[in-house]
Each structure stands twice: as structure tokens, then as C-alpha cells.
C-alpha positions in Angstrom: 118.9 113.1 91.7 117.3 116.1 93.6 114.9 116.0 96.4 113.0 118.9 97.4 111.6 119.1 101.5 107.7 119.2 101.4 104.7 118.9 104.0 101.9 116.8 102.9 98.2 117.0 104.5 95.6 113.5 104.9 92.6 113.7 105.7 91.4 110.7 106.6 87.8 110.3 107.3 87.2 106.4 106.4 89.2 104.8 109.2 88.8 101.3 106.9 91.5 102.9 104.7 94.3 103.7 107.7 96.2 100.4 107.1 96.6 101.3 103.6 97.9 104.4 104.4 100.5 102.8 107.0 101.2 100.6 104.4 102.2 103.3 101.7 103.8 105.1 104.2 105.6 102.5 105.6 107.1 101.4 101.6 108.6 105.1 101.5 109.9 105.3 104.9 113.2 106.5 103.8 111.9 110.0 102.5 109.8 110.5 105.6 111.9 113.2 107.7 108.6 112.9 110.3 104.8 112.4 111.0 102.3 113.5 113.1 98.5 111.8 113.0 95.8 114.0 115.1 92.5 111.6 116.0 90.0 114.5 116.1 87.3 111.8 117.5 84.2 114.3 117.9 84.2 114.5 114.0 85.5 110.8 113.5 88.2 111.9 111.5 92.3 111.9 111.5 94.7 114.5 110.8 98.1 113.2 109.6 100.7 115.6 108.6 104.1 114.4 107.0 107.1 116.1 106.4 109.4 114.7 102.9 112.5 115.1 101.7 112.1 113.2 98.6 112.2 113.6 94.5 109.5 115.3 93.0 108.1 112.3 91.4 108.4 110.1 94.4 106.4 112.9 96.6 103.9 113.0 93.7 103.6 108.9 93.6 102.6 109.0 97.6 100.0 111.6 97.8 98.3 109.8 94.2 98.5 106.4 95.7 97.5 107.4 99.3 94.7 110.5 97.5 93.3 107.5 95.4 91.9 105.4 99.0 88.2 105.9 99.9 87.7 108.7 102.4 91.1 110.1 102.3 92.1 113.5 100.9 95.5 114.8 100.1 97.2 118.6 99.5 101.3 118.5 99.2 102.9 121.9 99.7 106.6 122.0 98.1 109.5 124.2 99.9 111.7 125.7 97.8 114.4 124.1 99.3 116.1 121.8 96.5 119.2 119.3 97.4 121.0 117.9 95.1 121.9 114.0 95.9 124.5 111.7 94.0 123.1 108.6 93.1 
């Protein structure tokens, strides 16, 4: 199996949808290298920035299931950086 290290950008601006998010997160805890949310209250949004080392497919099932909430947007930027795991 091969991970690769990528950063991956929410914007959340319906706060309804922030347990669901914690939720998803939460399920793929063990690619999560770190996090960082940002309340920006003056425009009622959050910021939340996450940094993965996980397979491709496994990055790609996070931002579809978390991009697919109400009032959330996602963009993943992939490193170059490719590791190669044993199974």
C-alpha cells in the first residue's frame, strides 16, 4: 500500500454540519498527521486545515464524504511525497 502526505482545506460555513465533519474525521483518525480549525466569527464561518498521510483513495473518500455536507467546501492538495507501507 502507498500513502502519499496531503493538506486538505474545509470551509465550513453551515455550523449545523460540524458534528458530521468530527464525525468523519474522527472514523479516519489514524491517517490524520494534524488539524487545525480557525472560527473566523465576523463572517460566521470555520477554517479547518488537515494534514494526511493516507492512500490516495482513502484521502479522496474524506474530502467526497465531508465536500458532500451542506455548507461545507473542500480542496485537497497532494505532496509529492509517496511512502510505501507493507500491509
Amino acid at each position: 500500500m502507498e500513502t502519499r502526505v496531503a493538506v486538505m482545506s474545509i470551509i465550513v460555513e453551515n455550523m449545523e454540519s460540524a458534528e458530521m465533519i468530527n464525525a468523519i474525521l474522527h472514523t479516519y483518525g489514524a491517517y490524520i498527521i494534524g488539524r487545525m480549525g480557525l472560527p473566523y466569527r465576523q463572517k460566521k464561518i470555520s477554517i479547518i486545515s488537515i494534514a494526511l498521510d493516507a492512500p490516495q483513495n482513502v484521502t479522496s473518500a474524506i474530502a467526497g464524504k465531508i465536500g458532500a455536507l451542506a455548507g461545507v467546501s473542500v480542496k485537497t492538495a497532494y505532496s509529492s511525497v509517496i511512502t510505501s507501507q507493507d500491509a
